[in-house]
Structures are given as C-alpha cells and as structure tokens.
C-alpha positions as CSV (number, residue, x, y, z in Angstrom):
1,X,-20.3,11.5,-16.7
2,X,-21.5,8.7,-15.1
3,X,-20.8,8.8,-10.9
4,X,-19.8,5.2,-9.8
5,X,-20.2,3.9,-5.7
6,X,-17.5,5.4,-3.4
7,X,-17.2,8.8,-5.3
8,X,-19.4,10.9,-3.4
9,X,-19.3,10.7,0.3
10,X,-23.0,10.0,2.0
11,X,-24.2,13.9,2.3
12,X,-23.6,14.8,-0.5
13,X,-25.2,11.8,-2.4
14,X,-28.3,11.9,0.3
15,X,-28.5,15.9,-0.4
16,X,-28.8,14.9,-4.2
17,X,-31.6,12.4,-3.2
18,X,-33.4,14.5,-1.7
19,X,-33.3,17.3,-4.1
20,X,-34.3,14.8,-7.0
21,X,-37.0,12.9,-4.9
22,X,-39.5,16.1,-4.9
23,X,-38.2,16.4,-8.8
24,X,-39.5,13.1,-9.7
25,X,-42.5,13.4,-8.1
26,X,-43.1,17.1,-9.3
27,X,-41.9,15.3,-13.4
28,X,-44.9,12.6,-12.7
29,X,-47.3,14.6,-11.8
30,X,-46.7,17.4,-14.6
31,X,-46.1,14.9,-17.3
32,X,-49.8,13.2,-16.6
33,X,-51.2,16.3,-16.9
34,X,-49.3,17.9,-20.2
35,X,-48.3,14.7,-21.9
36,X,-50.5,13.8,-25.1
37,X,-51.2,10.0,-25.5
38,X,-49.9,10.2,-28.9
39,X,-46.7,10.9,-27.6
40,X,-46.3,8.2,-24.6
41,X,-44.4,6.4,-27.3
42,X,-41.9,9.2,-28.0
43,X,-41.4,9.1,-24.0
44,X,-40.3,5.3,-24.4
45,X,-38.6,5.5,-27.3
46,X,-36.3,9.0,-25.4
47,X,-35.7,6.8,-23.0
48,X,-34.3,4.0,-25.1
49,X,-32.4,6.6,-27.3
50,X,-30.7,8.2,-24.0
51,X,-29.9,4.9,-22.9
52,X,-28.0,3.8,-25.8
53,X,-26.3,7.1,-27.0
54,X,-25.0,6.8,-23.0
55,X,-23.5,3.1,-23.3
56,X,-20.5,4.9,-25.9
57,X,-18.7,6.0,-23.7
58,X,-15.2,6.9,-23.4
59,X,-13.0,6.8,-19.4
60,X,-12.2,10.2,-18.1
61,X,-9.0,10.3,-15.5
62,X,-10.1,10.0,-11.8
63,X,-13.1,7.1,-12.6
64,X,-15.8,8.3,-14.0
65,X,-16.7,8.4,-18.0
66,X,-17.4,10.7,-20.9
67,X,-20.2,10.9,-23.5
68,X,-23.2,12.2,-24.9
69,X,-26.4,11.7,-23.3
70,X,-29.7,12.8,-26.3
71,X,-31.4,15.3,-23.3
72,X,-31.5,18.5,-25.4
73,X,-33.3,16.4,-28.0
74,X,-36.0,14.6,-25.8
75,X,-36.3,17.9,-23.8
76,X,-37.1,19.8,-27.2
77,X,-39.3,17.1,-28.6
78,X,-41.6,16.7,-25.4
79,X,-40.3,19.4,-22.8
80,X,-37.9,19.3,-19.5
81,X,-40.2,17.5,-17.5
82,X,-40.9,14.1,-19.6
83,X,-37.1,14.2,-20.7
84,X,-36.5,14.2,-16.9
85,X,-38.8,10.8,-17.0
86,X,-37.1,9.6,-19.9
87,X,-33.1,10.2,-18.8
88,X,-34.1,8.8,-15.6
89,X,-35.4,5.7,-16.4
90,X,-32.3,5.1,-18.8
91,X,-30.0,5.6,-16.0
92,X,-31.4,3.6,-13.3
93,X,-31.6,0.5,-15.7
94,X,-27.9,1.2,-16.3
95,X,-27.0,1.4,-12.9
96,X,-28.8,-1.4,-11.8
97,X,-28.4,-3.7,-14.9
98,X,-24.9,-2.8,-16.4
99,X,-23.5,-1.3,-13.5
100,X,-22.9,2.1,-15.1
101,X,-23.2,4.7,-12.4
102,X,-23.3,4.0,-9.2
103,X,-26.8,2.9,-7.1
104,X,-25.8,5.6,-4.3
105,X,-24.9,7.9,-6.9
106,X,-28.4,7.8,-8.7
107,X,-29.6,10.6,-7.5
108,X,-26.6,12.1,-8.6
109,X,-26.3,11.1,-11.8
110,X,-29.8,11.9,-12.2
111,X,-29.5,16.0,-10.7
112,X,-27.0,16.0,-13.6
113,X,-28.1,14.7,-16.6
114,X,-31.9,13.6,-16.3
115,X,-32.4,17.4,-14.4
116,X,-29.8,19.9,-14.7
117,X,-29.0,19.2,-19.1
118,X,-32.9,18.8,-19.8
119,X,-33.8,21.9,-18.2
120,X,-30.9,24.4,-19.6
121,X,-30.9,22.7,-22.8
122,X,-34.5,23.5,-23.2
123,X,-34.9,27.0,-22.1
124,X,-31.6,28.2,-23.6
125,X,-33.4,26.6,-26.7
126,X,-36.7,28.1,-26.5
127,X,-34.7,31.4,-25.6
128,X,-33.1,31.6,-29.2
129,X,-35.7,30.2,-31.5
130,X,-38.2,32.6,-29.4
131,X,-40.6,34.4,-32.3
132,X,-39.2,31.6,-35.2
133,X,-41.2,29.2,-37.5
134,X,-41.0,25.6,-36.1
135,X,-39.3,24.9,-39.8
136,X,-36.8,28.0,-39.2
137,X,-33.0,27.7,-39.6
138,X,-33.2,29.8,-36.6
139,X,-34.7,26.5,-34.3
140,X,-31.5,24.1,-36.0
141,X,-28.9,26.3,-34.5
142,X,-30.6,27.1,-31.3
143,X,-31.4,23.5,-30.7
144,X,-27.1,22.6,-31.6
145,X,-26.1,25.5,-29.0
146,X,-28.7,24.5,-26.5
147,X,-27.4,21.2,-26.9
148,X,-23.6,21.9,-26.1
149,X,-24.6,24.2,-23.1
150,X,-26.8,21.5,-21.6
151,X,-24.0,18.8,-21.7
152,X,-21.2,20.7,-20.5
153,X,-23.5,22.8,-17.5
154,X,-24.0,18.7,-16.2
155,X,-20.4,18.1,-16.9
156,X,-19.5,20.9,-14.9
157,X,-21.9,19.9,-12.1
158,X,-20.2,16.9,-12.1
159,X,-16.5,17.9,-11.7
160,X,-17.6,20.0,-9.3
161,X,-19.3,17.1,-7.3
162,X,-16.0,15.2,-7.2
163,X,-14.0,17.9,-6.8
164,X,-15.7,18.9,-3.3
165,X,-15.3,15.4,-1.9
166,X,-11.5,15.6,-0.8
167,X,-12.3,18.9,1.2
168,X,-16.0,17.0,2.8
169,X,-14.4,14.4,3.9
170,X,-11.3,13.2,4.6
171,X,-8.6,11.8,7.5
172,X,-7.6,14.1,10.4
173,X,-4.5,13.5,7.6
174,X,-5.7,15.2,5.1
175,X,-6.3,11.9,3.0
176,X,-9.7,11.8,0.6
177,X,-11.9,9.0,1.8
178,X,-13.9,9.5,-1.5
179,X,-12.6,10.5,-4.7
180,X,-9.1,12.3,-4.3
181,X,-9.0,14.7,-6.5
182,X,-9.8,18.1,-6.1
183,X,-11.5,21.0,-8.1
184,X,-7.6,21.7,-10.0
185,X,-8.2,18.1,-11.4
186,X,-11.4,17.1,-11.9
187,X,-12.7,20.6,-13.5
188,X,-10.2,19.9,-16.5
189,X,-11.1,16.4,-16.9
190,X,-14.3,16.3,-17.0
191,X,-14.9,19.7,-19.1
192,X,-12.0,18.9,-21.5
193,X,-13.9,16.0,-23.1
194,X,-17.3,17.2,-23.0
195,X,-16.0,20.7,-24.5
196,X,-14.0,19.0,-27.4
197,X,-15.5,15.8,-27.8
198,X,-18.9,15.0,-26.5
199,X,-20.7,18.1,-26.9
200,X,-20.3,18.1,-30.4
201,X,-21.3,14.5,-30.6
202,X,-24.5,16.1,-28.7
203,X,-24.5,18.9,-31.3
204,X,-24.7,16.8,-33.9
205,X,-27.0,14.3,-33.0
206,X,-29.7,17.1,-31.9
207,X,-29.3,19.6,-35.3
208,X,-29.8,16.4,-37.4
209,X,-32.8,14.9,-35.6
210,X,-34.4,18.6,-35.2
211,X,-33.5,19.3,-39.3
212,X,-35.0,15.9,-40.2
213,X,-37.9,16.6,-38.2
214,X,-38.6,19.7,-39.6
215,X,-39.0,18.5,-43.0
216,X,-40.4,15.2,-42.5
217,X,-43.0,15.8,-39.2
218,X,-43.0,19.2,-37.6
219,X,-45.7,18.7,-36.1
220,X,-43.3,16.8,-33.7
221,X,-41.7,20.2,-32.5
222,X,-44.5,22.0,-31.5
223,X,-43.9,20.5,-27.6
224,X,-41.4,23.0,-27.2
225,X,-43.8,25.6,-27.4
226,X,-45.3,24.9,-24.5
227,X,-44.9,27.3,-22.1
228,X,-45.9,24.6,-18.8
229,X,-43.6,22.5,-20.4
C-alpha cells in the first residue's frame, strides 16, 4: 500500500499534504491534551508495532505493495488521534530510512493508512461494541470487522489515487506521465490482496491482541471509550 516517488503527479501529492498538514497538527495537539502519561509508552511501542507488521510485505502489479499495517489495533487501544501519531512516525522512518514509500508520497501514504484506516477502524468499532462490557465477545468481533474495513477503505483510497493519475496528467498523446494504469487496473489490484489476504492478516492480528487484552489487562481497552478520542 505503500506509494513510491513518481506515482502521484505533484497536485495531487501537494493536495494530500496539505490535507494531512492541518491533521497532524490537529493529532498533536489533541493527543497532549487526552493522552495519559501511563500510556506515552503504548504510543512508542504502536509505532514500533505498525512499523514492523508494514516491513512484510508482498508486490502488488503496477509498483506499489501489499500488507497489513496494526491501525485498528493502536486506534482501539489509545484512539484515532495518537494512532494517527503512531502510523505516522512508522512511515516516515520507512520512507526516509528503508526507502519504503515515497518522500513525495508521504503525505499520501499517510491520508491512507496513518488517517483514513485509524479513523474508520475506530468508529466502525466503537459502533458495534456500543453498550458492551470491555471483556465482551461482542468487542472481539467488532474490533476483527473494524479491522478489515479499515484496511481495505485505505486500500481503496489508494487504488483510487493511482488510478486517477493517467486521466490528471498525461501527453497531449494520451501517455501517463505518472502511474499508467487506470481505475479498471488498479481497483482490482490493490483490493484483491487486501480483501483476500491482508485484511485477514489485520483480522487476526487485532482479535488476538484485543482477546488477550481482555483477559490479561482490560484496563488497556477502556481508551476506546473515549468519546474526544
């Protein structure tokens, strides 16, 4: 899911910038404010977790990559705004570091995964488990489908970011300048994996933490009943 340089012509990677500047800034602020100082550690260990669940990865067609990202899980366990923090940092040390993502394409990459998944996956989460017992079957299952819904809304976001480029810019010949496939192609790539493969590695990896949780500290789940949050 990652965007490399040279997929995204210069609009629409500044209009992504300057969407997530004002979101950053906005995450600082709120996550000063809510954010316990008993769980600044969770923050840096989410970030850590995000970053290595993202290094296995698998190549999509057309350049970019597949995998599961952990943003239902930190957005669960502190809220939306800190997971934005915490998805963020993991992907600019990854682009800038490992060269995973693009640096033009950070803003990007970030509207995607460290915005767009921490935000659905959270609310579609607090939406089912609404009215349960933070040890309730109820909050496993809501926190799997919130999970799935979350990946594949910034998978989607993504295929429709590439798939716009060939008709932004392009030759007075019709040739892309930027990636060159269009919406036909690079809808079906991208959702194919995360539908079959990567959103059930998110799944997976979200139930189990949130089951484990609930028996061993619950106390760790109550972030997600915060309503600034």
């Amino acid at each position: 899911m990652h965007i490399p340089d040279g997929y995204l012509g210069p609009a629409t990677s500044g209009i992504l910038y300057t969407i997530m500047i004002p979101v950053w800034i906005a995450a600082s602020r709120i996550v000063k404010k809510t954010l316990k100082a008993t769980q600044v550690p969770l923050l840096a260990i989410g970030a850590a977790f995000s970053f290595v669940i993202m290094m296995f990865n698998l190549p999509i067609p057309g350049g970019t990559t597949g995998h599961a990202v952990g943003g239902a899980l930190v957005a669960i366990l502190l809220g939306p705004w800190a997971a934005c923090i915490a998805i963020t940092v993991a992907l600019v040390i990854q682009a800038l570091l490992f060269g995973d993502g693009g640096i033009t394409a950070i803003g990007a990459n970030c509207f995607n995964m460290a915005f767009v998944l921490p935000f659905v996956s959270f609310y579609v989460y607090k939406a089912i488990s609404s009215g349960s017992s933070i040890t309730s079957g109820r909050r496993v299952i809501a926190a799997g489908i919130a999970a799935y819904i979350g990946l594949n809304a910034a998978a989607f976001l993504t295929a429709i970011q590439f798939g716009l480029q060939p008709l932004l810019h392009h030759t007075p010949t019709g040739q892309a300048l930027y990636c060159p496939y269009g919406l036909k192609a690079a809808i079906p790539a991208m959702l194919g994996e995360h539908l079959l493969i990567f959103g059930w590695v998110e799944v997976v990896v979200t139930t189990l933490v949130v089951k484990y949780l609930q028996k061993q500290d619950p106390s760790l789940l109550e972030a997600a009943r915060g309503g600034n949050r």
